[in-house]
Each structure stands twice: as structure tokens, then as C-alpha cells.
Phi, psi and omega in degrees: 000328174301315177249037158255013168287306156329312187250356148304306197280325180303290190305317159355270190305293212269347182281303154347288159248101176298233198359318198282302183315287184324331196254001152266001155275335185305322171313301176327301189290331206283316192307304187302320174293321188297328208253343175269324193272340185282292174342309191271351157312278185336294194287344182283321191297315129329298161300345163268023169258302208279301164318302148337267201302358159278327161276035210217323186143344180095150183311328197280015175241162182229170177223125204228135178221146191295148154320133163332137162307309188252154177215131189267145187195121192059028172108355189237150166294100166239152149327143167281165167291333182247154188268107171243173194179143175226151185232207164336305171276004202268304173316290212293317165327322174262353164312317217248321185300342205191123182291347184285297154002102185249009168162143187248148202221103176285161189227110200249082175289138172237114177304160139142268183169164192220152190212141171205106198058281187238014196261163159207142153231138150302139194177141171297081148341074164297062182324160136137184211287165191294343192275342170339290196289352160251024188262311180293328230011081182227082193269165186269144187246350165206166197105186163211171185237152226305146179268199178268315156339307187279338185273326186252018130295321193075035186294158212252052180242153187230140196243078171294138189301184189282312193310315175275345153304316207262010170272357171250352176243068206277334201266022168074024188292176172288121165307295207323160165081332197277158155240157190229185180234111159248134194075330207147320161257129159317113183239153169283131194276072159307328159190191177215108181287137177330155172284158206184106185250141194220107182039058170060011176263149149280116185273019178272016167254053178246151143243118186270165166193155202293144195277356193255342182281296149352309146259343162271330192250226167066248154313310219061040205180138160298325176290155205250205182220334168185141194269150161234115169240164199222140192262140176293029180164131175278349160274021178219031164274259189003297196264005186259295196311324195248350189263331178285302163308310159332302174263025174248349133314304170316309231251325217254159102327134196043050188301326192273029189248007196278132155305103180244109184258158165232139174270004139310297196290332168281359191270306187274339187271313163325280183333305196313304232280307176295335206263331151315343200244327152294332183299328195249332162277004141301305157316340202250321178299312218279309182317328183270320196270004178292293197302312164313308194296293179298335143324272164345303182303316227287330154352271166339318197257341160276346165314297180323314179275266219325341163218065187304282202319299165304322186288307140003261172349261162004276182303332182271352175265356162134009177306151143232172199323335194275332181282336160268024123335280196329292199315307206272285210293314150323337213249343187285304200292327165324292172304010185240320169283316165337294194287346178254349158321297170321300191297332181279339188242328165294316159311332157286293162282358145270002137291328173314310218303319182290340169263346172289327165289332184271305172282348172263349185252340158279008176044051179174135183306137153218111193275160183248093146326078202261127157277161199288296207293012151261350165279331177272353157308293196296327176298302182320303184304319190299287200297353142320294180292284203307314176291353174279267195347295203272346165325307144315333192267344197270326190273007163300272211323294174281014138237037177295131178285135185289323127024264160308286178319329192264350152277026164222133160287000000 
């Protein structure tokens, strides 16, 4: 009942001038909006990260690749002078380097197109082993997709993507069995993998075939273009990651210049990136909500005069200091939660708005996150700026001689 008088009267007073308000709350809401609404980018853009890479193998996989081909020196793009690479023996070795490791997967690209009778489709030629497809959790939606049988024969069968099933087959016919050319050799069609979008790219223009098919019928060659290994635990990526680069010093020439990537450190690189982008639109908030906070005073101190007379009043029927303290400061913070009420639901539909433009010009869902602790940041922050705000203007009011106030016009 002590502050509901305050604040029955406070809304009084700001309801009187709509206007006056709204435009002295407007700092609050831009601010409180930029920052609710940047925040739930930031944090959707994370969990669609953090979603991604789970349709990818999950935080627990790395990736180890030979040196770059080219290199720049002195402003120019050259060729190395030496040949790296990795091959077969390279799998089993890093299979072997680490009890952590539950499996390594060479990966054998090929460029080039697949074809049957008068159809072409364009499409990524892949090598490697039957375990891909539960390594990815990327299944044949019709089919199967190759065996340890089919890997240790070099059988010439193949696991095509949707897309290219539906380009080379448009009258929807049964795949299984047929054959199409891929590079160049005829492989048996064995299955057709589920559709699958991975950070908005589509992986139905892929085609597996045995790494071993790959490099010998194919390639010509052992080399692989790059291993996906996958670790028994994302708190023992670290420690998979330095026993791997270790032996790729040992085993290779120029072993330390061979890549070893994680998807923790691309994950932490994102992250680095959103937290730079809160950071500089926290600045930008704090500067709005600075400027609102003086707004607010300056408001307050014209509210003071303007009701010199009451305040007066007041104190002669029996007001003491603390209750026209209470009033003005209540009547700051109120305008200040107003404006971050507003600001927290414009900040809610500019996030909506940035993730709805972001999944349609990206081909690919991107959701908006708003969390309890940036709404309640932003509320902490509001009744912040308002109690510095109305402090000076409150402690005027109550040390107005009632007197003198009730002699003013």
C-alpha cells in the first residue's frame, strides 16, 4: 500500500503528457531494443550453429588435411616447391595414435559428373568407408549404402544424393541396380541417400562410392584429400588434436604445416565473432541508454517546477521529504520500465524480423532466441538508469520550502 499511491499518481502524471513521455522514454526503448533484439540474433545464431554441427558429426569431430597447394609470398599466390599429402598409411596410423579416436574416415574427392543414358547431373564424387554414413547420421532413404565387402573388392557400386537421383532419373523410376557413370566409370546404383541441408548447403548433389574403388579404378593413387576423425568424447578433442599433430611431425615432411582443425575451435571462432558484435552493440545501447537516462533527468526537473505548487501542498497538509523523495523517483523509474517494456517486444520483433530475412536469403531456418537473463539484464539496467535519473530531480523536489512553493506561479 506505501507504493501504491506513488505510483497510481506517477502513471497519472505521465498519462497527462503521452507524448511528452513517449519521447523521453524513447532513448531507453532504442536502446533496450537494439540489445534484446541483437542478443537473440546472437544467441539463435548459436544454437543453429550448435544444431549444424550435430548434423555434421557433432562437436567431437576434427579434421586433418595436407598443406595448402599455394601459398602467398611477397604479395603473390606460388606453388610449394614440395608435394604433401596423405594416404592409407597415414589413416591407420592416426587410427592408432590415440585411445580416444573411434574412427577415422579418409575422404577421397573427385570432381566431375554422373550420367545415365541422356540425364547429367553435376555432383561431388566422394571415397570412403561404410562407416560414413553413421558417422554423418546420413542414411540411404532407399537402398543401402556400401559394405566392408564392397570396400575390400573395389566393387564399382555407388550411393547417390536425392538431387542427383532426381537428375538422372526425372520419371521417378527405381534407381537401385541401374547403372550410371561417374568420372567416367560405370558403377551399380546400390542406394539413394535421404535429403540432407548442412549450413544451408545441399548435400543431394554428392555421390559415395568405396575409397578404395576411388583410388584405384578412379584416381589411380592412394591419396586422400582429407581424414574426418571422430573423437569418443568432445573433453578429449584436445588432447586427440596434439597426440595427432604430434605424429604428423614425426611421420610427414613439413608435418607442422598439415592442418588439423576441430569443430570446438570453429564453433569458438563463431562465438569469438557474436561476442564482438555484442560487445559493439552493447556500446552503442549504453550511449542510447546514457543519452535517455539525461533525457529522463532533465524531464524530472522540468516536472519539479512545473509543480512547484503541489509540492507545496503537499508538504503543508502534512507530506514529509521522504514521501516527495518516493514520488519523483518513482514517477523516473516507472518511465524507465515503460520504455524497456516497449523496448523488450520491439527487440523481440527485430529479432523475429533478422531471423526471417536470414532464413529466406539463406535458404536454410534460422531462429531468434530471446533468454530470461537478457530480459532481465535489460529490466536491472532500465531501473538503473532511472534511479540515477530521478535522484537529482527528487532530491529538489524535497527541499522545496513549502512556503516559497506555495508563492509560485
Amino acid at each position: 500500500m506505501i507504493l501504491k499511491e506513488p505510483i497510481l499518481v506517477g502513471l497519472t502524471q505521465l498519462s497527462a503528457n503521452k507524448l511528452r513521455s513517449f519521447l523521453t522514454m524513447l532513448g531507453i526503448l532504442i536502446g533496450v531494443g537494439s540489445v534484446v533484439g541483437i542478443v537473440s540474433i546472437s544467441d539463435g545464431a548459436r544454437e543453429m550453429l550448435l544444431s549444424e554441427m550435430d548434423k555434421f558429426g557433432g562437436s567431437n569431430l576434427m579434421w586433418v588435411s595436407p598443406p595448402h597447394r599455394w601459398v602467398k609470398r611477397d604479395g603473390r599466390w606460388q606453388r610449394r616447391a614440395y608435394d604433401a599429402y596423405l594416404d592409407n598409411d597415414d589413416v591407420k596410423r592416426i587410427a592408432r595414435c590415440s585411445e580416444h579416436i573411434v574412427s577415422v574416415l579418409p575422404m577421397v574427392r573427385i570432381g566431375g559428373s554422373a550420367t545415365h543414358e541422356m540425364n547429367t547431373s553435376s555432383c561431388e564424387i566422394n571415397g570412403t568407408l561404410p562407416s560414413y554414413a553413421e558417422a554423418m547420421d546420413w542414411r540411404p532413404e532407399r537402398g543401402r549404402f556400401f559394405s566392408e565387402r564392397d570396400e575390400a573388392s573395389w566393387r564399382k557400386v555407388c550411393v547417390i544424393g536425392d538431387k542427383v537421383y532426381e537428375d538422372l532419373f526425372p520419371d521417378g523410376e527405381d534407381p537401385i541396380g541401374k547403372d550410371i557413370r561417374l568420372a567416367g566409370v560405370r558403377c551399380v546404383v546400390i542406394g539413394v541417400m535421404e535429403q540432407k541441408s548442412v549450413f544451408g548447403n545441399d548435400w543431394g548433389y554428392n555421390a559415395f562410392v568405396p575409397s578404395s574403388t576411388a583410388q584405384h579404378r578412379m584416381r589411380g593413387s592412394e591419396r586422400i584429400n582429407y581424414m574426418l576423425v571422430s573423437v569418443d568424447s568432445s573433453l578429449n578433442v584436445a588432447k586427440a588434436e596434439r597426440r595427432v599433430k604430434s605424429l604428423l611431425k614425426r611421420t610427414k615432411d613439413h608435418g607442422h604445416e598439415y592442418r588439423v582443425r576441430t569443430a570446438q575451435s570453429e564453433i569458438e571462432k563463431v562465438e569469438e565473432a557474436l561476442s564482438i558484435a555484442k560487445l559493439v552493440t552493447g556500446g552503442i545501447a549504453a550511449i542510447s541508454l546514457i543519452v535517455g537516462g539525461v533525457g529522463i533527468m532533465n524531464i524530472m526537473l522540468v516536472s519539479v517546477a512545473e509543480r512547484t505548487r503541489e509540492i507545496g501542498l503537499r508538504k503543508a497538509v502534512g507530506a514529509r521529504k521522504i514521501h516527495i523523495f518516493s514520488q519523483f523517483l518513482i514517477e523516473a523509474i516507472i518511465l524507465c520500465i515503460l520504455g524497456c517494456v516497449v523496448g523488450i517486444a520491439l527487440g523481440f520483433g527485430l529479432g523475429l524480423g533478422i531471423a526471417a530475412i536470414i532464413s529466406k536469403t539463406a535458404d536454410m531456418e534460422f531462429i531468434s532466441v530471446v533468454s530470461a537473463k537478457a530480459i532481465g539484464m535489460a529490466v536491472a539496467y532500465s531501473v538503473g538508469i532511472g534511479l540515477v535519473a530521478g535522484v537529482l530531480p527528487a532530491v529538489r523536489a524535497a527541499r522545496l520550502n513549502p512556503v516559497e512553493a506555495l508563492r509560485y506561479e
